[in-house]
C-alpha positions in Angstrom: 11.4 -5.4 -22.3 9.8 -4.5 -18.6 12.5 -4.5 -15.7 10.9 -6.9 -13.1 9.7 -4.5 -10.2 11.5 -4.3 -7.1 10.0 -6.2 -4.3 10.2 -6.3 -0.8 8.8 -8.4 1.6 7.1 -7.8 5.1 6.8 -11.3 7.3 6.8 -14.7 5.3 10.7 -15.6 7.0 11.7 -19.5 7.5 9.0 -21.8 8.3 6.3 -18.9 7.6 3.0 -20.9 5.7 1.9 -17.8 3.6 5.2 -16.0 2.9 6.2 -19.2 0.4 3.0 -18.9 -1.5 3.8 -15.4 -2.3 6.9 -15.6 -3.2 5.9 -18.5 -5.7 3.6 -15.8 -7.4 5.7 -13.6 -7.9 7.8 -16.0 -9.8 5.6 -17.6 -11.8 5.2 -14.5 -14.6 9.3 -13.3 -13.9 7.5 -9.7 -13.0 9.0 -9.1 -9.5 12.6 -9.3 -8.2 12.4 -9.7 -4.2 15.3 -7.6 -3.1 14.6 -7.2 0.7 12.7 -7.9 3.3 11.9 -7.6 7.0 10.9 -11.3 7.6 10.3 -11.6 11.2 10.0 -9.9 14.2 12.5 -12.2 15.4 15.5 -9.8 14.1 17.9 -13.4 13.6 15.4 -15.3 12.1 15.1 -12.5 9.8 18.2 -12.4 9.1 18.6 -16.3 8.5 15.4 -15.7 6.4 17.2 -13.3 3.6 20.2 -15.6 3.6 18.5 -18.3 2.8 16.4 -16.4 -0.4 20.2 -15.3 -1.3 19.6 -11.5 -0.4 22.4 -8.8 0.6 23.1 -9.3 4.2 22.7 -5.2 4.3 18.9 -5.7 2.4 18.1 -8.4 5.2 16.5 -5.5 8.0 15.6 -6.3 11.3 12.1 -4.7 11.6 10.0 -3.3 9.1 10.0 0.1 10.5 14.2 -0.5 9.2 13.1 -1.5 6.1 11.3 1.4 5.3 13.5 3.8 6.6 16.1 2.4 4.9 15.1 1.5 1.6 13.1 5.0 1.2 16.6 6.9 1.8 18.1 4.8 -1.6 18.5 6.1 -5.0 15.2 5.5 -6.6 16.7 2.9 -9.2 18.1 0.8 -6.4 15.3 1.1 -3.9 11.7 -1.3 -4.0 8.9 -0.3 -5.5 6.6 -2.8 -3.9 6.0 -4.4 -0.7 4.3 -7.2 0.0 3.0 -7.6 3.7 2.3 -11.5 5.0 1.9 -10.8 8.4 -0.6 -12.3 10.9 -3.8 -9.7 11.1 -2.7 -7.1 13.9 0.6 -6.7 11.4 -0.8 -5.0 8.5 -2.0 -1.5 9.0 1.2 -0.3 10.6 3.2 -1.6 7.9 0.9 -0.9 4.8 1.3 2.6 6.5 4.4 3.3 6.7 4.6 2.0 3.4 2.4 4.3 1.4 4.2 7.1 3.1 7.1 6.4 2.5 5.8 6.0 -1.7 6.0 2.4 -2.1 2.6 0.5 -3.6 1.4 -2.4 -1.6 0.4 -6.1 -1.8 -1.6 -7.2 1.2 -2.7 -10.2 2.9 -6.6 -10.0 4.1 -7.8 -9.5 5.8 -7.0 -5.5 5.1 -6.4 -4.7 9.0 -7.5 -5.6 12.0 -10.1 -3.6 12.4 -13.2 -1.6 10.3 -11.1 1.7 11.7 -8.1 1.2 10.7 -9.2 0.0 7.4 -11.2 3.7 6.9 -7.9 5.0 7.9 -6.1 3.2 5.5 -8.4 3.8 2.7 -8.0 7.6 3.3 -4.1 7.1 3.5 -3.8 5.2 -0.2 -6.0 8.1 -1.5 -3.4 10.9 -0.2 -0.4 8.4 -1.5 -0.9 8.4 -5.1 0.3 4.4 -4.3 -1.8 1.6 -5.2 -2.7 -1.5 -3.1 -3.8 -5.4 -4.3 -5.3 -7.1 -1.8 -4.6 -11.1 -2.0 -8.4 -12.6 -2.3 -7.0 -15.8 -4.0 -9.9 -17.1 -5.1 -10.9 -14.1 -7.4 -7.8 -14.9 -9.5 -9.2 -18.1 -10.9 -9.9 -18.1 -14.4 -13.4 -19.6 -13.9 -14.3 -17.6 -10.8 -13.7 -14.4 -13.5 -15.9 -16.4 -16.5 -18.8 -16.3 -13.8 -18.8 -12.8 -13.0 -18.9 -12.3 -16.5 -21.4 -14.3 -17.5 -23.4 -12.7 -14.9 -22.8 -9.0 -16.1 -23.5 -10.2 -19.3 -27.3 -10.9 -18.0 -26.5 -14.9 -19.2 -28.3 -16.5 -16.0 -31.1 -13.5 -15.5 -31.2 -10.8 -11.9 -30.1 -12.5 -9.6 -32.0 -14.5 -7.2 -30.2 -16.9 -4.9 -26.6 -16.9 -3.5 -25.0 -20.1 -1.4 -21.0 -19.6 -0.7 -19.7 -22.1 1.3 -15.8 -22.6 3.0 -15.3 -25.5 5.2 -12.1 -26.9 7.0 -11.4 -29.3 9.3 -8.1 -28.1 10.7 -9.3 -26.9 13.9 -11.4 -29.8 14.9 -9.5 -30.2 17.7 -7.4 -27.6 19.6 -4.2 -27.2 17.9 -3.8 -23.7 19.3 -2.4 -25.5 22.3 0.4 -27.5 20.8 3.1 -25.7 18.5 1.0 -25.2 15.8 1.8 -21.6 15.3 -0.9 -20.7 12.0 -3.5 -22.2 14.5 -2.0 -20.0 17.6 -1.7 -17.1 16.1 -5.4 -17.3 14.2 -7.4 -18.2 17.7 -5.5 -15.1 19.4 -8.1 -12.0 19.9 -4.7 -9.7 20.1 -3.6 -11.1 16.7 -6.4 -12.3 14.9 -9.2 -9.7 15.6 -12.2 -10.0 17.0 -12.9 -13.2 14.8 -11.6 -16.4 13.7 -13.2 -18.6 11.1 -15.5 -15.7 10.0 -12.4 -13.0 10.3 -9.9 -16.0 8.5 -12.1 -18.0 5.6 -15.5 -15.9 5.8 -14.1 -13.1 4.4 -12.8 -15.0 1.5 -16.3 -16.6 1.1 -18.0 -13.1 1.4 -15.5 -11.3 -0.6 -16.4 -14.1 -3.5 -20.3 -13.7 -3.8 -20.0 -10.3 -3.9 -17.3 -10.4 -6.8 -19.2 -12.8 -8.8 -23.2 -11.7 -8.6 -22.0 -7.9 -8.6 -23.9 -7.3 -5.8 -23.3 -5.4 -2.1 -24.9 -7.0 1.0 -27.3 -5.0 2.7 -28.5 -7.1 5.5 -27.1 -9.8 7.7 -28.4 -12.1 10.2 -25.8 -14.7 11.8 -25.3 -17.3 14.2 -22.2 -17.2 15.2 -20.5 -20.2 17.6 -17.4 -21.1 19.3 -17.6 -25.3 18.9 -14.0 -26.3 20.4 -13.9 -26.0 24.3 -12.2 -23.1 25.6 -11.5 -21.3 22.2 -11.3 -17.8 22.3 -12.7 -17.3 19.2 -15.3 -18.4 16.6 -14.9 -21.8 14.6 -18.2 -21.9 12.8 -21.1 -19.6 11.6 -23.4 -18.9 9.6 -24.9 -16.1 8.0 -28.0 -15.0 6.1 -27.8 -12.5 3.5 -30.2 -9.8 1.6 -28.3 -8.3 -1.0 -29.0 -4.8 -2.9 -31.4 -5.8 -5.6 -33.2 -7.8 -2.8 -31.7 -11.5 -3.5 -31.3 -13.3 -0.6 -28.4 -15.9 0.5 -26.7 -17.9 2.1 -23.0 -18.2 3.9 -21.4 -20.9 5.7 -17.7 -20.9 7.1 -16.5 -23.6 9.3 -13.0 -24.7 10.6 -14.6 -27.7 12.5 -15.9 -29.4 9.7 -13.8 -32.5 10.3 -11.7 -33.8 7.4 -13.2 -31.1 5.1 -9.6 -29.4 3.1 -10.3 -26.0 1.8 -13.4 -26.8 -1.3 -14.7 -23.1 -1.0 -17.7 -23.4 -3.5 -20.6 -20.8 -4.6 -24.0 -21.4 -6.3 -25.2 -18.4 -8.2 -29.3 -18.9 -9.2 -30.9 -16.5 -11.4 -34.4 -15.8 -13.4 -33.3 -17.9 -16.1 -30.0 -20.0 -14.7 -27.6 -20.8 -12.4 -23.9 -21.1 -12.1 -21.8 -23.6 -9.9 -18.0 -23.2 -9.2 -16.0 -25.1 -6.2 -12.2 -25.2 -5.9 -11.7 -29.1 -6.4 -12.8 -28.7 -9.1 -11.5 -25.3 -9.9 -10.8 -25.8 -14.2 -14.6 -26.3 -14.6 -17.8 -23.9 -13.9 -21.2 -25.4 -14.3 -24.0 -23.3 -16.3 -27.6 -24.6 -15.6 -29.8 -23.0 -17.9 -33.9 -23.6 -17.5 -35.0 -26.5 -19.6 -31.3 -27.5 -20.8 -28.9 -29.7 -19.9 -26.4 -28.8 -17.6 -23.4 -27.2 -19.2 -19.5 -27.6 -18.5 -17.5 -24.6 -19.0 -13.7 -25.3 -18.9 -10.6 -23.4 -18.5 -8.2 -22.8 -21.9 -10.8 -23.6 -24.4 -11.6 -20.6 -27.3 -15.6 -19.9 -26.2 -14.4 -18.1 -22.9 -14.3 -14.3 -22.4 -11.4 -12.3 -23.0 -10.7 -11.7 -19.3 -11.9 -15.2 -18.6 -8.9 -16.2 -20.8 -6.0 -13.5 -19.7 -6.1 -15.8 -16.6 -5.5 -18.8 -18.1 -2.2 -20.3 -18.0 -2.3 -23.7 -19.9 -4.1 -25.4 -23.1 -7.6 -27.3 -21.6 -7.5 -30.4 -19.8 -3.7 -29.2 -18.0 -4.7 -28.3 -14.9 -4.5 -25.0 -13.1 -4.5 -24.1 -9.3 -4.3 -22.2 -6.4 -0.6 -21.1 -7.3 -1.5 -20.2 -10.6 -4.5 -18.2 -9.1 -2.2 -16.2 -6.5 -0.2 -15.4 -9.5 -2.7 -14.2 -11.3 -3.3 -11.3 -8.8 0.4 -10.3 -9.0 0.4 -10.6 -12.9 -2.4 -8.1 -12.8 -1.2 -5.7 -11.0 2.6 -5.5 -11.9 0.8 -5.1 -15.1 -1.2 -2.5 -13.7 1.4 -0.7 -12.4 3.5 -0.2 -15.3 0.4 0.8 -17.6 -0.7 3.9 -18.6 -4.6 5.5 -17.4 -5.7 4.9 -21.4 -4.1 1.3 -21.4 -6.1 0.4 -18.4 -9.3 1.8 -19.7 -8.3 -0.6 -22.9 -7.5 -3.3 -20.8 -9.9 -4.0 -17.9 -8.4 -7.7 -17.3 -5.5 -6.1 -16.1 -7.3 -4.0 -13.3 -9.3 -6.6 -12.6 -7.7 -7.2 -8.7 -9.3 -7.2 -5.4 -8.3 -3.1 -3.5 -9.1 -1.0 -1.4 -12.4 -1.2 -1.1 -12.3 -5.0 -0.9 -11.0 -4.8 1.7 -13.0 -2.4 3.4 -16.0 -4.1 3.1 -14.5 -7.6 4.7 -13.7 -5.7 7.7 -17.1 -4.3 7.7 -18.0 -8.2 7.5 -16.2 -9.5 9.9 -17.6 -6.5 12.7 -21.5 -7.1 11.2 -20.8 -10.4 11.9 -19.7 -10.6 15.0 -22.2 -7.7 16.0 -24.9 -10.0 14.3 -24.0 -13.1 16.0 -24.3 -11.4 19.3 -27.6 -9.7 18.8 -31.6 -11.1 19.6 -32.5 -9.3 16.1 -33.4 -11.3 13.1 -32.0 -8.8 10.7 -29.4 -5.6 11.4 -28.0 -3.4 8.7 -24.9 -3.9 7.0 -22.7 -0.9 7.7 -19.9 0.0 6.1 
């Protein structure tokens, strides 16, 4: 029987959105033990935090640069092996830093960093580590998300010709960042957020998903960019063209004035001979629209899907599966990652099948070919990574 592996956690104390959602994950599967954390930068309500997830006082540290310090000086059968960090943007390079050199693996919110720089950084860090790093793109852990990109590599829909990803909210359709509302505080602040918002916040996680799906890299941009709530610092709504490397073309929308939208992030795939449709609402089911037939239903836990289709699934058809079960997928994968062996993850691809490195390179490169684009009078500009 696997020992669970040793987690600690960076952010995610008392009242924290994110931090509970993580910690769900890594429950679901009974693959992680949280043994420590550095909660908040508020060294009491850190504190407070640990007590209340019934940690050792002395495993509750008041900053992460504690934790680290701390936890890499322990015998390495009491120390953790991973970290998780669930900070706000400008809060995970430092960390995921000290992290991999100090030898621990990481788990990581996205966006990676805060900016393309310190993701390059980064990247080159991991590679000297020997550590490994999962980036949380939720939406990649759904089982049907993972049935589309196969069906697509299997060549079931034709070369791609047509990509439309869509995220919208409503949240910030009016201007929370001036009440108490900390998430929307924190995510309209240029010194915490970045140099976007909607686009840095929920456009990643719609870029990040047509590029997991079709397979394909984005080549070109060309976005309008706009700030819709009065005196925001930041954006709250875009969009952006797309050429992609085997010359598709698409589209991408992400909005957080969209009022009394939730969170139905949604993708249409169209190739030579099909298309696929997949939305979060209705996350169990992907549509497969094949030329001169009827409109198929795939659904999640029934026998026809592919193996790493089904890995991800959770319950027998018709029991519903969500955004829990997705996040938990991602930690699944790469606990089971961790533990395996270089010829058991050649044999096993479902189990290396988690958003990295290089995910997360690319949505910072996003995010600043975004913003560049948005500002520009050119139609098209290059997508540089």
């Amino acid at each position: 029987m696997n020992k669970k592996l040793r987690l600690g956690m960076v952010g995610g104390g008392k009242g924290a959105f994110i931090g509970a959602l993580h910690r769900i994950a890594t429950r679901l599967d009974n693959e992680y033990d949280l043994i420590c954390g550095a909660f908040s930068s508020d060294a009491e309500k850190s504190k407070d935090s640990g007590q209340l997830l019934g940690l050792s006082p002395e495993r509750s540290y008041l900053s992460y640069k504690e934790l680290f310090e701390k936890e890499s000086a322990l015998p390495f059968e009491e120390r953790m092996e991973v970290v998780s960090i669930v900070t706000p943007n400008h809060l995970h390079f430092e960390p995921a830093k000290m992290a991999l050199l100090n030898g621990f693996h990481v788990i990581l919110d996205k966006p990676i960093t805060f900016s393309l720089a310190e993701a390059k950084e980064l990247k080159q860090i991991l590679a000297q580590s020997g550590k490994s790093l999962m980036l949380t793109h939720t939406y990649t852990g759904y089982p049907m998300v993972k049935e589309a990109k196969q069906l697509i590599a299997n060549g079931h829909i034709g070369e791609i010709r047509k990509i439309y990803v869509e995220y919208p909210q409503g949240w910030l359709s009016q201007p929370l960042e001036n009440s108490e509302n900390k998430q929307a505080a924190w995510r309209t602040d240029p010194s915490k957020s970045g140099i976007a918002g909607a686009m840095g916040d929920i456009g990643t996680h719609a870029f990040n998903l047509a590029e997991y799906i079709s397979g394909l890299t984005t080549s070109k941009i060309c976005a309008d960019i706009n700030t819709v709530v009065e005196n925001r610092r930041l954006d709250d709504d875009g969009a952006v063209l797309l050429k992609f490397n085997n010359g598709a073309s698409g589209v991408l929308m992400a909005t957080q004035i969209a009022t009394g939208e939730e969170n139905n992030v949604k993708i249409r795939i169209y190739g030579a001979k099909g298309g696929i449709v997949w939305q979060q609402e209705d996350n169990n089911s992907l549509q497969v629209k094949l030329l001169d037939q009827p409109t198929q239903t795939y659904r999640a836990g029934t026998g026809y899907l592919s193996e790493i289709a089904t890995h991800n699934c959770r319950t027998p058809a018709g029991h519903p599966e969500g955004y829990l079960e997705a996040f938990a997928n991602l930690y699944r994968n790469f606990a089971l990652y961790l533990r395996a062996s270089d010829k058991e993850r050649e044999q096993q691809p479902a189990i290396s099948d988690f958003p990295g490195i290089e995910d997360g390179l690319r949505g910072m490169a996003f995010i600043e070919n975004v913003i560049e684009s948005g500002k520009s009078d050119l139609k098209w500009t290059e997508f540089k990574v």
